[in-house]
N, C-alpha and C positions, 0 to 999 in steps of 0.2 A: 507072685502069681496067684497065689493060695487067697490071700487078703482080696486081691482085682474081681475072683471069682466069687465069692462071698457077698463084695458089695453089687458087682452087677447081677447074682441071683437076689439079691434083697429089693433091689429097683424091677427087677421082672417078677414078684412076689407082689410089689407094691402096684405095679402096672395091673395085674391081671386082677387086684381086689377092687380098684380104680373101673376097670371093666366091668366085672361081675356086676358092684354095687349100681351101674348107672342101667345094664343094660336089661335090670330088674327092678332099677325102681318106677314107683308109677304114683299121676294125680288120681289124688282124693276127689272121685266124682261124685256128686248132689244131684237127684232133682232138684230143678227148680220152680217153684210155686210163686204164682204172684195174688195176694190175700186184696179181692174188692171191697172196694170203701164201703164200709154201711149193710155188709151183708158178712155170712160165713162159708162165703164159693171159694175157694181155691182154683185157680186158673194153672196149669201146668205150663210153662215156659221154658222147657227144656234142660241146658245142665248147666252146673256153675263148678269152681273146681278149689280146691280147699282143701288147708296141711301146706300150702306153700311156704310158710316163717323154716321149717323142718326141710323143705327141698333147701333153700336158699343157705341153712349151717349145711349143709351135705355138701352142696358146693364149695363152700368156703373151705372146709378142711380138704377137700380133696384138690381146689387148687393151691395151696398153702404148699401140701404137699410133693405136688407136680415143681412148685414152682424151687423147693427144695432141691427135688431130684434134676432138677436142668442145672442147679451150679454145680451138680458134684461132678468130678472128676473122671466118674466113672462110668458116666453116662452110655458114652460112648456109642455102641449100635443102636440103644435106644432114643435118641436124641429125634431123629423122626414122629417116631411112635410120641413120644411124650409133648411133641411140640402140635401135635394132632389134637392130641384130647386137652391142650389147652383152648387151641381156638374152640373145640366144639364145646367144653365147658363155658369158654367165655359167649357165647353165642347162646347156650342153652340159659345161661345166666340174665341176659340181655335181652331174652325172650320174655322169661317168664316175670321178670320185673314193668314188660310193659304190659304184656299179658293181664297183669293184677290189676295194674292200672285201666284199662280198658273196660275190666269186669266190672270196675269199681261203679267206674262214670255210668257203664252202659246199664247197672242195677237201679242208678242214680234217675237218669233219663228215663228209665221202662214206666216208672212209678208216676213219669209228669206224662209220657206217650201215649202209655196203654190204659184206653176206658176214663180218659179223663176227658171231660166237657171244653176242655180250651180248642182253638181252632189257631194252629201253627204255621199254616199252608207249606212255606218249601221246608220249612224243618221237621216238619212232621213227615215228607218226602227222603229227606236224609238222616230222618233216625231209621224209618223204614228199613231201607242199607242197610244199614248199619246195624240193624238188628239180624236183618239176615244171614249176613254177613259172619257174625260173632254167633249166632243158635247156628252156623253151619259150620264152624271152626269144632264146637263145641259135640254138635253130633258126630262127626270125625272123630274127637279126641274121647269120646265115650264109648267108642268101638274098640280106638288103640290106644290106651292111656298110660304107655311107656312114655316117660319123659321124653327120653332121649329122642325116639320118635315123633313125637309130636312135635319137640322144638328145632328139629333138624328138618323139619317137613319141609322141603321145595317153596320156595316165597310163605314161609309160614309168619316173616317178621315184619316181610315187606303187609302182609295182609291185616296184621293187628296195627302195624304203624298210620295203614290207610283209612281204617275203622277210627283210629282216634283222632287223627286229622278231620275225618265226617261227626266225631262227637266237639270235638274243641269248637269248631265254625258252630254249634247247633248251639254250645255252650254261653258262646262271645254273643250269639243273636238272641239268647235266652237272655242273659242278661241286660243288653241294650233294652228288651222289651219288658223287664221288671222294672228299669231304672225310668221306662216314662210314664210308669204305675207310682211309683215314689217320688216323680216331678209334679205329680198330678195331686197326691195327694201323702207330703212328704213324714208322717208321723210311720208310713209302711219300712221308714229309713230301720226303724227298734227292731221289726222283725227280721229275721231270717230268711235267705230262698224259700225253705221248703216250706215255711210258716206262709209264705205270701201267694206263692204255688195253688197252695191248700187250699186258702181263703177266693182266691182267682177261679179254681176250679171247680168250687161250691156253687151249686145255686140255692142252697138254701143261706139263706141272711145269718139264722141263729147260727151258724159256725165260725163264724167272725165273735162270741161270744168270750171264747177260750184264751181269744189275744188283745183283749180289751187293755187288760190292765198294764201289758206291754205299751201300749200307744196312749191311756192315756191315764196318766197317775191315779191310785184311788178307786176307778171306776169299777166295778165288778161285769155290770152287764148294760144291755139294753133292752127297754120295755118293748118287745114286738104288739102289734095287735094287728088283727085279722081288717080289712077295706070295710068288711061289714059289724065289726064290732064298733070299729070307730066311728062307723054313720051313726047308729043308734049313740056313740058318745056325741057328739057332735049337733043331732039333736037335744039331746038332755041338755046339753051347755046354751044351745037357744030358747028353748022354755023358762031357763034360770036364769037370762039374760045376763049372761056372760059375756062379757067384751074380748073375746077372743076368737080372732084369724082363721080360723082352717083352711086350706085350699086343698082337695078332692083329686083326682082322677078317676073316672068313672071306670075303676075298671077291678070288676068281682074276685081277683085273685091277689090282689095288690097286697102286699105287704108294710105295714108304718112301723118306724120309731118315733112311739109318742112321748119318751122319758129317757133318761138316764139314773144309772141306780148306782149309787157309791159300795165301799164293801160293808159299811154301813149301816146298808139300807136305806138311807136316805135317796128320797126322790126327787129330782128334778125335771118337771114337767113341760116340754117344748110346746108354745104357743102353737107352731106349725107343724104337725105329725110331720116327717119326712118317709116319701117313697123310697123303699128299698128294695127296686128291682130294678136288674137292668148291669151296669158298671159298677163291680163294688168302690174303686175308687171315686165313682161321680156320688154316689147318695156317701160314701162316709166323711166326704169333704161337704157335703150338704148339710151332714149331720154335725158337723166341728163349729160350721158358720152358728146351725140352729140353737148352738149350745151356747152361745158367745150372745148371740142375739136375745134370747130367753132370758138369761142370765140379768143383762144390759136392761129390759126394760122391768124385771123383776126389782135389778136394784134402785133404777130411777122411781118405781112406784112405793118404794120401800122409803124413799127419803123423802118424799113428799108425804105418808102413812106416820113420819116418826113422830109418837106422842099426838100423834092427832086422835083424838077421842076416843081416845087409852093411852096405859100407863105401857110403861116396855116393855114390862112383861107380856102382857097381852099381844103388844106388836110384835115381841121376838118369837113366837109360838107360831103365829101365821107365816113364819119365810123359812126359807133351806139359809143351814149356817152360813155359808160363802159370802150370801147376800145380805146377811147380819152381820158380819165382822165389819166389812166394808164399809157398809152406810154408819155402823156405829163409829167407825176412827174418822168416818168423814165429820160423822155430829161432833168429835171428839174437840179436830181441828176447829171446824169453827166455831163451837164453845169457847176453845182458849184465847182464837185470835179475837173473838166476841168483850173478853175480860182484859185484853192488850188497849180493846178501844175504849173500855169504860174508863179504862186509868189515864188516858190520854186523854180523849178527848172531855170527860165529866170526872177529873179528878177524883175518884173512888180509890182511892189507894188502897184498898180491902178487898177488891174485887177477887184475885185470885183465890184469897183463903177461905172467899164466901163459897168460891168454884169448888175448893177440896172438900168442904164439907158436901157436897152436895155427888161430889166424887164417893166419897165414905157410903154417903145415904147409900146410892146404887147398886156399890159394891156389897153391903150387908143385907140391902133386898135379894139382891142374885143366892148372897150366902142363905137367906133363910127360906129361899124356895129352892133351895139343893136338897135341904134335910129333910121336906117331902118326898113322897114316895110316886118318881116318877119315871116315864120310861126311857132305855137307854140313849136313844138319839135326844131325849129331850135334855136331860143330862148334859151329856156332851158338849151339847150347842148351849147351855150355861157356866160350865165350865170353861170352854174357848173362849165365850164373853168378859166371862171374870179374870183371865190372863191378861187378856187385854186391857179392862178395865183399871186394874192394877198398875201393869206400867203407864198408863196415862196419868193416875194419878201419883206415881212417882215421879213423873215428869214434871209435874205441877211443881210439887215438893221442891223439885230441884230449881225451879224457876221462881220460886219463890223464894229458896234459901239464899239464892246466889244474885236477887235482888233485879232481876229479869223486867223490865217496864213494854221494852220494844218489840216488835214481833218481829225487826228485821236483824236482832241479837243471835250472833252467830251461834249458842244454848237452844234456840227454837230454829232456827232455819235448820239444825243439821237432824233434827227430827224427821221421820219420813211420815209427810203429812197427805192428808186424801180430798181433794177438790170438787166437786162437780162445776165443770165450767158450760156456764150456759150458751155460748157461742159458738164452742164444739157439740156440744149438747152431749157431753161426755164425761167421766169420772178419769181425772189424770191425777198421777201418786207425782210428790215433789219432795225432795231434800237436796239442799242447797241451791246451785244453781243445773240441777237436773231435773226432767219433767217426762214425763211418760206416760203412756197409757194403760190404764187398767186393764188386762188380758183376759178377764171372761171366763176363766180358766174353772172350770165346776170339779172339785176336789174332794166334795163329799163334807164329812165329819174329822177329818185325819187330827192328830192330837198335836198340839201346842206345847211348843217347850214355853217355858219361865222366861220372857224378855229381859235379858240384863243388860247393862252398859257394854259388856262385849258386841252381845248381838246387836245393839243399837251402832257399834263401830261397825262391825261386819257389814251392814244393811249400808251404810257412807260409803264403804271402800268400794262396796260392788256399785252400788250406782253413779259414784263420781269417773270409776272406772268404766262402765258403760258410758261415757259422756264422754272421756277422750276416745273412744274407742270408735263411736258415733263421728267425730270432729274428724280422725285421723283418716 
């Protein structure tokens, strides 16, 4: 009897600190502040609530406990009582776990809703709700911020379950309307929600600045210029009779990208300024094309320029590296297949070693205008040259060692060589029996590794791989 009375005063000891503890504890209320873009206003938003990781162990030991005292034996009269404050723990538990959730989404939401330029129509109607809804949960629970009260309140669970149901539906319709912003103009795929949010709910262009280098390798920024800067450009480039494009809208606040700038600094100058007001997805897909198309006739003018009345040096000085790499491995290829026809078709059996020397010449020109004192992009774009130039002329070597006569010698076809085909009127890359197009891709000055026989395998595997990839 003695022992019965012992353990059942130890379970009504344990019940009544069970009590005590819940029917004093309380959320951690905040104001809530919401901070406007581009200014230092704080906007008061009501309350948010916080210290929940610390409610949530409280629960857990306390139903640990409970769930202890329901096997013991000696339960007995309190087996009501204890079967009580389990539901209501499990209830207060099951609250505030959606509770958090709710807060989370609905702090998530407030920051794309409130004071931002996007126009939503019915989901801007059911954040509405739903804000109401939740700053009116919240005003209640900063009058009584006893747990137990608040999560016991009368439909308190049914009323945050109904709030999240109006944020999920706002959530599934947010996204469906990011994902035809990334069909439209699919590099927004790198960023994030709230990065594309951001950039959507911008009207100024230059904010899109910060996620350049996400979307497009290399790139640091874009050249803004003002509708009337670029008339007076625009001018200036017809007085100098400049064979270059502009197309205008006549309209005094317009905004252009006339460039692209690498990290660099290196610039690459768009024949076509592009407008950039309006759809950020329409002009950044405007400005990918302009970049590609620039690029394209930069390089086709650069391979018609090559050694024409100058020396390379001089020609590689007038272009952005991208567009020197290129047309030089194009001159490269047909240099060598040039020395495949001497030995065919005009028996020159010397042709290629006349080529290596002539390879050496280039390469020691490049080296002895390094040792001058000159500036860093120019550098760069002689060093890139000279990597290349290098492995072209160990290609030779190896064509030469290995007694190479025919260009269709599995040793040169598995080369990745660079064409301008004049029927496409396009530059396509070929190794073996794969063919492709040149991508346009403006990368800046980015550094060059050392081409060795590995990467020369590497560069096979992917693009033989790409060709059953394409077939299958």
């Amino acid at each position: 009897i003695l022992q019965t009375a012992i353990k059942e005063l130890q379970i009504e000891k344990n019940l009544n600190d069970i009590q005590q503890q819940w029917d004093t504890m309380r959320f951690q209320i905040h104001k809530h502040y919401r901070h406007t873009l581009g200014t230092n206003i704080e906007q008061e938003r009501g309350f948010i609530i916080t210290g929940v990781d610390d409610i949530l162990q409280a629960l857990e030991d306390s139903t640990l406990l409970l769930n202890s005292i329901v096997t013991s034996r000696f339960v007995g009269i309190y087996l009501l009582q204890v079967e009580q404050w389990i539901r209501i723990l499990s209830l207060i538990s099951d609250v505030i776990k959606l509770w958090a959730i709710v807060q989370q989404k609905w702090m998530y939401l407030e920051n794309i809703f409130i004071g931002s330029n996007l126009q939503f129509g019915e989901d801007a109607k059911r954040f509405d709700t739903a804000d109401k809804l939740y700053r009116k949960i919240m005003f209640e629970t900063s009058r009584n911020s006893l747990v137990k009260d608040a999560c016991t309140h009368p439909g308190r669970y049914d009323e945050l379950k109904s709030i999240l149901n109006l944020i999920e539906k706002i959530q599934k319709s947010l996204n469906e309307y990011l994902n035809t912003k990334r069909q439209l103009f699919p590099r927004f795929y790198f960023l994030s929600d709230d990065e594309l949010l951001s950039i959507i709910g911008s009207l100024n262009p230059n904010h899109i600045q910060e996620y350049l280098q996400k979307m497009f390798d290399n790139i640091a920024s874009l050249n803004f210029i003002h509708y009337n800067k670029l008339l007076i450009s625009k001018e200036k480039q017809q007085n100098e009779q400049i064979d270059e494009q502009i197309h205008l809208n006549n309209q005094e606040n317009s905004i252009y990208a006339k460039a692209m700038i690498s990290l660099e600094k290196e610039e690459m100058n768009f024949l076509n300024p592009i407008e950039c007001n309006g759809k950020v997805e329409i002009w950044m897909s405007n400005i990918e094309k302009e970049m590609k198309y620039s690029n394209r006739l930069l390089t086709k003018e650069a391979i018609f320029y090559y050694r024409f009345k100058q020396n390379r040096l001089e020609w590689m000085r007038k272009y952005i590296g991208m567009v020197i790499l290129a047309v030089n491995q194009l001159w490269s290829t047909w240099e060598i297949e040039d020395q495949f026809d001497k030995i065919i078709k005009h028996n020159q059996r010397s042709a290629m070693k006349t080529y290596v020397k002539q390879l050496n010449s280039q390469i020691e020109e490049i080296v002895i205008e390094m040792r001058k004192f000159l500036k860093p992009n120019e550098y760069n774009k002689f060093e890139t040259v000279l990597t290349i130039d290098v492995h072209t002329r160990d290609t030779v070597d190896i064509l030469i060692r290995d007694g190479i006569n025919e260009p269709h010698d599995f040793s040169w076809q598995c080369q990745l060589r660079f064409y301008w085909l004049s029927k496409e009127d396009n530059l396509f890359l070929q190794q073996c029996n794969e063919k492709f197009e040149y991508g346009y891709e403006h990368m800046g000055l980015n550094d060059r590794l050392v081409v060795t026989p590995l990467t020369d395998r590497i560069y096979l595997t992917v693009t033989q791989v790409n060709r059953i990839f394409s077939i299958v």
